[in-house]
C-alpha positions as CSV (number, residue, x, y, z in Angstrom):
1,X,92.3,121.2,84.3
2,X,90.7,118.5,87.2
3,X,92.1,114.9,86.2
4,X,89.3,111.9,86.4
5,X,89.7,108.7,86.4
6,X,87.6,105.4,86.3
7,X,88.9,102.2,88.1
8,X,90.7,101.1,84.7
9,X,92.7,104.5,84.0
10,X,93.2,104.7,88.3
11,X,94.6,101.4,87.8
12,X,97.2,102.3,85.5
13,X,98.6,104.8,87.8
14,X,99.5,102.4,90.3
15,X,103.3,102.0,89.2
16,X,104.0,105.8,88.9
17,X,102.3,106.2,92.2
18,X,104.3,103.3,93.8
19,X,107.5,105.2,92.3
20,X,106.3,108.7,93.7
21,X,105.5,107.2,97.4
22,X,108.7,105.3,97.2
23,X,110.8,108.3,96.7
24,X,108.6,110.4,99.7
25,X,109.2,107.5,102.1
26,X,112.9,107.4,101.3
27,X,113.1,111.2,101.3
28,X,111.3,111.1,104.4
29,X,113.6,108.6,106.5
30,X,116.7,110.8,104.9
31,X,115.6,113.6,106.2
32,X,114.4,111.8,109.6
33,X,118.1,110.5,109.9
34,X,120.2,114.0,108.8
35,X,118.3,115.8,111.2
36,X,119.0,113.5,114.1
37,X,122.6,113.9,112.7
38,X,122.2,117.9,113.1
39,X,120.6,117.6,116.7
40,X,123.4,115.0,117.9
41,X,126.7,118.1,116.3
42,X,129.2,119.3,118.6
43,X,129.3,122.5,119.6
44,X,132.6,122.7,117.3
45,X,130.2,120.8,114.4
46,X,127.6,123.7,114.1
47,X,130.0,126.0,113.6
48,X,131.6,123.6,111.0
49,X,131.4,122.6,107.0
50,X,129.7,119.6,108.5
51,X,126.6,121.6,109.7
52,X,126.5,123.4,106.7
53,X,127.3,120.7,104.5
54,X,124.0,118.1,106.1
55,X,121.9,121.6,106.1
56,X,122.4,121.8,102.2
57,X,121.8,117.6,101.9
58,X,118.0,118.5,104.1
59,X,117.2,121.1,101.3
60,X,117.9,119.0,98.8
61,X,115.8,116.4,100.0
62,X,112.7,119.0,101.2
63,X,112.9,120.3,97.5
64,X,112.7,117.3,96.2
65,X,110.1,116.2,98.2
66,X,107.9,119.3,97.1
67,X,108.8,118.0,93.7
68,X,107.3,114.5,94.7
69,X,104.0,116.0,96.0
70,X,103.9,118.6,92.8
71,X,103.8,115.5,90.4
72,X,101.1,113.6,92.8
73,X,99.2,116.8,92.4
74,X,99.6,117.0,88.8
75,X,97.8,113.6,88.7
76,X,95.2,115.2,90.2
77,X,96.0,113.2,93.6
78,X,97.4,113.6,97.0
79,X,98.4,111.9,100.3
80,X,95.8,111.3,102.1
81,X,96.5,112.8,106.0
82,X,95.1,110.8,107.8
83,X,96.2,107.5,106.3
84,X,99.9,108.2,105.1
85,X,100.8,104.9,103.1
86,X,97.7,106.0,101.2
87,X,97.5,107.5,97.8
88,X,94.0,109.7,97.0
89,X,92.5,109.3,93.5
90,X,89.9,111.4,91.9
91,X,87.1,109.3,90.4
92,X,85.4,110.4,87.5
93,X,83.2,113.6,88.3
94,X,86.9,114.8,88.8
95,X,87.0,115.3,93.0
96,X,88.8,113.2,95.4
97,X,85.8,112.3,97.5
98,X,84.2,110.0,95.8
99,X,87.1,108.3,94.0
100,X,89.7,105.9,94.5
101,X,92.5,105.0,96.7
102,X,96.1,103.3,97.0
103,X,97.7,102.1,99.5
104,X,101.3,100.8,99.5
105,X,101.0,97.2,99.0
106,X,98.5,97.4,97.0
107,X,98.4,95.8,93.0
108,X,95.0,97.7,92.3
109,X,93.2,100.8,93.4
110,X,90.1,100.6,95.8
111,X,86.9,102.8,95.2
112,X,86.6,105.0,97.9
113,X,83.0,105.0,99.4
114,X,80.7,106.2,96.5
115,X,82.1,105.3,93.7
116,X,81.0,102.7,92.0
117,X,84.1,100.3,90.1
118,X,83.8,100.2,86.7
């Protein structure tokens, strides 16, 4: 089932997807920092609990990043690639392009070029 949305309902999204992005960015840097923890082990460390213990931590926070994107998807949005603090949002024929966006910051959506806000 393709989600639409006109600027009103793309609107109300805007705290769920402030929560989602939230938890990717924090997910993000935790992963950013554990796996500067893995590079920086001993040569002891690899072979430890410790390597094991920040390898489990990683998959936790990979899953749970899936998870994030899975519930932006079920929303009918995504991330847009090539503008990462950026959240896509169908408009109302049901596609991404055109539609809406949000961008973290932002209070309110912004039509994406061909949709018209209602």
């Amino acid at each position: 089932m393709r989600k639409a949305y006109d600027n009103r309902s793309a609107d109300r999204l805007v705290p769920l997807l402030r929560n989602i992005h939230k938890e990717l960015r924090e997910r993000s840097d935790a992963v950013r920092r554990l796996e500067n923890r893995v590079r920086n082990l001993s040569e002891q460390e690899l072979d430890s609990t410790v390597f094991y213990n920040l390898q489990a931590e990683l998959a936790t926070h990979h899953r749970e990043t899936r998870l994030a994107k899975k519930e932006l998807a079920r929303l009918g949005c995504a991330l847009d690639e090539s503008h990462p603090y950026r959240v896509l949002i169908p408009g109302v024929n049901g596609e991404l392009e055109p539609g809406f966006a949000w961008a973290l910051g932002d209070t309110r959506v912004q039509a994406t070029p061909g949709e018209e806000a209602s």
